[in-house]
C-alpha positions in Angstrom: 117.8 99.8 86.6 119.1 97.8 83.7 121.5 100.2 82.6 123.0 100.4 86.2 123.0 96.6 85.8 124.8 96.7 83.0 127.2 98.9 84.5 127.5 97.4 86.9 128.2 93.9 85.6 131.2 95.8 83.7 132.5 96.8 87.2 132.5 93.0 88.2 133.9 91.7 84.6 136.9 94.0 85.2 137.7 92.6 88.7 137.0 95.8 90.4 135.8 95.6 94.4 132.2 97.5 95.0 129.5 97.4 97.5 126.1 97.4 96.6 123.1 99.0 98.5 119.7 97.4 98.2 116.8 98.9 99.5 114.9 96.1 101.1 111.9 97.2 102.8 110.2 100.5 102.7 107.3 102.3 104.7 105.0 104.8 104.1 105.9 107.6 101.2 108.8 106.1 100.8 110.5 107.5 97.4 112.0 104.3 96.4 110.9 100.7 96.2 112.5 97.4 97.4 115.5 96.6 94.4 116.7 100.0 94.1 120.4 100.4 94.6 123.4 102.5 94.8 126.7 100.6 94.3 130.2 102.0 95.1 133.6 100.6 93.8 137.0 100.8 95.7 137.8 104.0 93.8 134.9 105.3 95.1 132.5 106.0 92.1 129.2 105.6 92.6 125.5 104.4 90.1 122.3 104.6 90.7 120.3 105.5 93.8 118.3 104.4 97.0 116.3 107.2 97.6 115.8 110.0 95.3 119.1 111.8 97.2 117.3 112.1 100.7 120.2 109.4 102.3 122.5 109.0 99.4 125.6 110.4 101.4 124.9 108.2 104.1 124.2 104.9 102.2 127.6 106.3 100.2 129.6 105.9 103.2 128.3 102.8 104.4 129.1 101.6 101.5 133.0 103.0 101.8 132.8 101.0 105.2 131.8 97.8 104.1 134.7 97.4 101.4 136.9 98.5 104.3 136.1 95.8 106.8 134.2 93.4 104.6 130.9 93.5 106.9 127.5 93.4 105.5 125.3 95.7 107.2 121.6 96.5 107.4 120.2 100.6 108.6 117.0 102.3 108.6 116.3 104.9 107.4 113.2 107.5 108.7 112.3 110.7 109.6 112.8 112.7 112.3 110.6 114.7 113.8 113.0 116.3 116.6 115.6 116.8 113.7 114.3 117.4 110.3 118.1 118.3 109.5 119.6 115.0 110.4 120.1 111.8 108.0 116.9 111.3 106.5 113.7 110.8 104.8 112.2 114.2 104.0 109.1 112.4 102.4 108.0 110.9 105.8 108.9 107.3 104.9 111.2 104.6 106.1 113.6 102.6 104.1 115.8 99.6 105.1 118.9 99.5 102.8 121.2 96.6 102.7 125.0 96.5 102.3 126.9 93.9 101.1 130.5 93.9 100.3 131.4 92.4 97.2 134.8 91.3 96.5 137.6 89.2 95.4 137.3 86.0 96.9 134.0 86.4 98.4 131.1 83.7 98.3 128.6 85.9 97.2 130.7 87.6 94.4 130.0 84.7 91.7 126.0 84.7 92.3 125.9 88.5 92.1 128.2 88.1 88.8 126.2 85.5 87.7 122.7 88.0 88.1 124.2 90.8 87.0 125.4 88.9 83.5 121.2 87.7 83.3 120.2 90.9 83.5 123.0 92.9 81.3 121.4 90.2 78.8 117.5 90.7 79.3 117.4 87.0 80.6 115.3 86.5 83.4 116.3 85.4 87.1 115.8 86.1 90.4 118.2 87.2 93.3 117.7 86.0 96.7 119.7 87.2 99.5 119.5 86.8 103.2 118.3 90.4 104.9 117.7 89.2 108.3 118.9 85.9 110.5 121.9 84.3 111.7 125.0 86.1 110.9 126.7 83.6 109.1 123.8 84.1 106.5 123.0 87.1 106.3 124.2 88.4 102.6 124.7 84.9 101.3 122.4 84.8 98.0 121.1 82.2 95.8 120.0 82.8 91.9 117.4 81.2 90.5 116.5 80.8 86.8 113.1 80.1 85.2 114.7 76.4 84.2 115.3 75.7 88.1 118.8 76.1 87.5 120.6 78.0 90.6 123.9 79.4 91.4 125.3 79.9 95.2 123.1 78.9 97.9 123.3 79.2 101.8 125.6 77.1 102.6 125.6 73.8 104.6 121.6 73.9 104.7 120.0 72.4 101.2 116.9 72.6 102.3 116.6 76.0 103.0 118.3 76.4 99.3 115.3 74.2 98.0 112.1 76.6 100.2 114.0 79.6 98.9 114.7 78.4 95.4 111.0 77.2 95.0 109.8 81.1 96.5 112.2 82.6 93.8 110.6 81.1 91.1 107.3 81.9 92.2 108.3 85.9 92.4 110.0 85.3 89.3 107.1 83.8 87.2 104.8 86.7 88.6 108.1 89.8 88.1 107.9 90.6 91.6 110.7 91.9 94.0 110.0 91.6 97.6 111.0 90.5 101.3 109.9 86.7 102.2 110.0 86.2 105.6 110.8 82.4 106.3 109.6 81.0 110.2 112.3 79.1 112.6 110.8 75.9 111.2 110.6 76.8 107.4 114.8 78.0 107.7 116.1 74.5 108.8 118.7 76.4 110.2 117.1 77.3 114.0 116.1 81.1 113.3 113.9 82.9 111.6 115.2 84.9 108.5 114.0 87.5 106.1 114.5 87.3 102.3 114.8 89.9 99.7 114.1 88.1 96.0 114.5 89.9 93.1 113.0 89.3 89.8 115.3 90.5 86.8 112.9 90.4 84.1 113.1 91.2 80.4 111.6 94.8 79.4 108.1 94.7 79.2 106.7 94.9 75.6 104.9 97.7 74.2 103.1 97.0 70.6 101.6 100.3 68.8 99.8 99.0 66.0 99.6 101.5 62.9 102.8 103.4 61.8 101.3 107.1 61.9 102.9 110.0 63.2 101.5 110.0 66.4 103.1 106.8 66.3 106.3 108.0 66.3 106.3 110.1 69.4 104.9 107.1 71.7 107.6 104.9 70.3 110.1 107.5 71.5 107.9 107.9 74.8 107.4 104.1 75.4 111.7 104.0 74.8 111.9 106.3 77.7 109.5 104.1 80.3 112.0 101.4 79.4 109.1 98.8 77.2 110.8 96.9 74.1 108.9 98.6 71.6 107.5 97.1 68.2 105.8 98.8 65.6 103.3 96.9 63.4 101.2 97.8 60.3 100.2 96.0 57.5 101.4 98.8 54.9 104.9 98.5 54.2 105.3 102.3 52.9 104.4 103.2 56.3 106.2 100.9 58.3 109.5 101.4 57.5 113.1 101.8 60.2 113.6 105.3 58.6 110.2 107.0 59.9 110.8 104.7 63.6 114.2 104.5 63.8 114.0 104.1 68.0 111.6 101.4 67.1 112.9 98.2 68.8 111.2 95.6 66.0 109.4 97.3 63.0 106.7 94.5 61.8 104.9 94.5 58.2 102.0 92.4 58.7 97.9 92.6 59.3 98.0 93.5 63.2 95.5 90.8 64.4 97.7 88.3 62.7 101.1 89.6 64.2 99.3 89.2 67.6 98.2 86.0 67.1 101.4 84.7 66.8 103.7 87.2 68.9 104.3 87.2 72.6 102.7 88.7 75.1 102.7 88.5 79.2 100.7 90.3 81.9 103.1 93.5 81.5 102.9 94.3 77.4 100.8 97.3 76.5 98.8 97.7 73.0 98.0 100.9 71.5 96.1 100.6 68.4 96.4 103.7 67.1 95.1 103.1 63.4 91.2 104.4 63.8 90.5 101.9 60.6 88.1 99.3 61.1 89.0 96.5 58.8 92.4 96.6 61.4 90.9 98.1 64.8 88.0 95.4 64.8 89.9 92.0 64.4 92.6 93.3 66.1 90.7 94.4 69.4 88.5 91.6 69.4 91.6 89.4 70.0 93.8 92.0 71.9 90.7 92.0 74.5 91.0 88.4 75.8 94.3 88.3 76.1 95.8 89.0 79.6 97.7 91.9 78.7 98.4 94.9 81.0 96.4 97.7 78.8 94.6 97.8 76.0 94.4 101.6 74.4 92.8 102.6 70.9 93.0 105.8 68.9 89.8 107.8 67.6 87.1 110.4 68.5 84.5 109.4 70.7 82.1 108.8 67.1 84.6 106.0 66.1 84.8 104.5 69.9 81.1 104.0 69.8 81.1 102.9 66.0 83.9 100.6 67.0 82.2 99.0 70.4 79.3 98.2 68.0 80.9 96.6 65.3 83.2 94.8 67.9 79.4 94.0 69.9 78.3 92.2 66.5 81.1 89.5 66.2 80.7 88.3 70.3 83.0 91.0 72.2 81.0 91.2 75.7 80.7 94.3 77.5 83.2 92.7 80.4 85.6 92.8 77.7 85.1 95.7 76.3 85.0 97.2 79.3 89.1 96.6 79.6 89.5 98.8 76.3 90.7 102.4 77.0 89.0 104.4 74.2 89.8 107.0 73.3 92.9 106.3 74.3 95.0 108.7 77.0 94.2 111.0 79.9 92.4 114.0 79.1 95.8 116.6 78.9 94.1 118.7 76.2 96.5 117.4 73.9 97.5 118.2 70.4 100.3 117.5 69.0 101.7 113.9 68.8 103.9 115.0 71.4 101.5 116.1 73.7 99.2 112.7 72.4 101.8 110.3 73.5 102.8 111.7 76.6 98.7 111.7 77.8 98.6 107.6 76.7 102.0 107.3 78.6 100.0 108.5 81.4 97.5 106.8 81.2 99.3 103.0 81.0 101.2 104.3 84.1 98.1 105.3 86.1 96.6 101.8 85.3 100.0 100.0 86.1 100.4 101.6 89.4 97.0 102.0 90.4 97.0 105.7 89.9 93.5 108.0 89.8 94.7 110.5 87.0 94.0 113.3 89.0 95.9 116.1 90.2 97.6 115.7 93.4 97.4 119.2 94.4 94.6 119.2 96.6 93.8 115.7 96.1 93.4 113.0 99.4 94.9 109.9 97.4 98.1 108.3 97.7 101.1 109.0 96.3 102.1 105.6 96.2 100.1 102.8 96.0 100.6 99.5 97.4 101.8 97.6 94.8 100.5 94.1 96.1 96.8 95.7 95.8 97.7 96.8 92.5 98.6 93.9 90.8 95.4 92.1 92.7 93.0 94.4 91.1 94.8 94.0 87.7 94.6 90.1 87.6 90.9 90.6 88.6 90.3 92.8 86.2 91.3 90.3 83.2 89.8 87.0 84.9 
């Protein structure tokens, strides 16, 4: 999605007219999730997507319609059972995309300028827009930034500006993207109304601690998931931009120190991938209170129980280390560091979405989890 913000925030910067897609709401194995978008300019070229290609034409002309007549529009998408051929959702889902015209002289144009400039520069904000209620609303957006700044609003009702602004900041704070449905009371402006917020967050941060070769390949992995990846070791002939030059921040210092002082938020990831005590135990001792998304560490299943030990000894509990992945990955039957980096991908993408790490052939779990649930049972897992 950031590249087709970026992209997108070069359409607007150049003056051009385009109408953007949102999905807004989605049912059952829907392929897509609320935030996705296809956006079409006057000329008719067309970035990114609403649905894996199920309703793209469809979604593609109602966007062609709505720089015609200027109308914002909201359709449903689902299956049919009576016509499996006709516009739809092969997957059995639903999807309610959003179209809204944006172009020259439109109110909305300088918030949606204004987000898509946040996120071309990784700074966070969140987008709300009107999905359902009175007409004259419906599209109108406000942007929120983590300072309480804002940019647009809904017009001659301040109030409803302030209930939404002080929503957005709450999605924004926790990186969520979602529908906020606002009562007849709550609106101030006699009607219900729906909300679609979304968070435009930096990357999330992925830290692999020990510059090995196995290294290398879950930088270039952890690239392609879209984290800001750093590499950190204490040995500077290791650590260097020639053997990780996709490497977002290469870091020369003793891990546990570089952790004590760097970042982190409820979506970074650390692999410690050095199998060496005198870094693994400091390190992991810290790395397991913090309230980080995953916590993953190289070795055989010798050094795990070596490690837990030594890690027992200076006051790790077993709740904690009960949050350490070791050894780290899904059992692939990897080898090489290819194959090695691609099982731990798997593995922080299971534990992000919820996901058993078994196949789905034959299996009776979701395809999609609820991602709600998910991010409860993360946030109890690190209280």
């Amino acid at each position: 999605m950031l590249d087709m913000a970026e992209e997108l925030h070069r359409w607007v910067e150049q003056g051009r007219d385009v109408a953007v897609a949102t999905v807004v709401a989605v049912g059952g194995s829907a392929p897509r999730q609320p935030g996705a978008a296809l956006a079409v300019d006057a000329d008719g070229t067309a970035i990114g997507s609403v649905s894996g290609g199920c309703v793209e034409g469809a979604v593609y002309d109602l966007c062609v319609q709505a720089l015609q007549d200027g109308e914002t529009v909201l359709e449903r998408f689902g299956y049919s059972d009576e016509d499996a051929f006709a516009v739809g959702l092969t997957c059995g889902g639903v999807i309610d995309v959003l179209v809204v015209p944006v172009r020259a002289g439109d109110p909305v144009r300088p918030v949606v300028a204004a987000a898509l400039a946040a996120a071309a520069r990784g700074d966070a904000a969140a987008l709300a827009r009107v999905v359902t209620g009175p007409a004259e609303l419906v599209g109108r957006a406000l942007l929120v930034r983590p300072d309480g700044t804002r940019t647009g609003g809904f017009g001659a009702h301040p109030e409803l500006d302030r209930t939404v602004a002080g929503e957005a900041a709450a999605f924004l704070d926790a990186g969520r993207t979602g529908t906020l449905e606002i009562g007849e009371q709550g609106s101030r402006c006699g009607a219900p109304l729906t909300v679609l917020i979304e968070s435009s967050v930096p990357p999330p941060r992925m830290i692999v601690f020990g510059a090995i070769d196995f290294a290398s390949a879950l930088v270039r992995v952890g690239k392609f998931l879209g984290h800001h990846v750093t590499v950190c070791d204490a040995r500077p002939v290791f650590a260097t931009r020639t053997r990780f030059p996709e490497a977002d921040e290469i870091v020369v210092d003793w891990p546990h120190r570089y952790l004590e002082r760097t970042h982190v938020d409820s979506r970074t990831v650390l692999c410690v991938l050095t199998h060496d005590a005198k870094f693994d135990v400091p390190l992991l001792r810290l790395a397991l209170r913090l309230p980080v998304a995953y916590v993953g560490a190289m070795g055989s299943r010798r050094t795990h129980l070596d490690r837990a030990e030594r890690l027992r000894e200076i006051g790790v509990t077993d709740r904690e280390l009960a949050r350490l992945h070791s050894p780290i990955g899904l059992d692939l039957g990897a080898r090489t560091p290819e194959e090695t980096a691609l099982s731990i991908a798997a593995e922080i993408v299971a534990e992000r979405r919820g996901g058993s790490g078994v196949p789905l052939t034959g299996a009776h779990t979701p395809i999609h989890r609820d991602a709600a649930a998910v991010a409860a049972r993360r946030i109890g897992s690190v209280a």
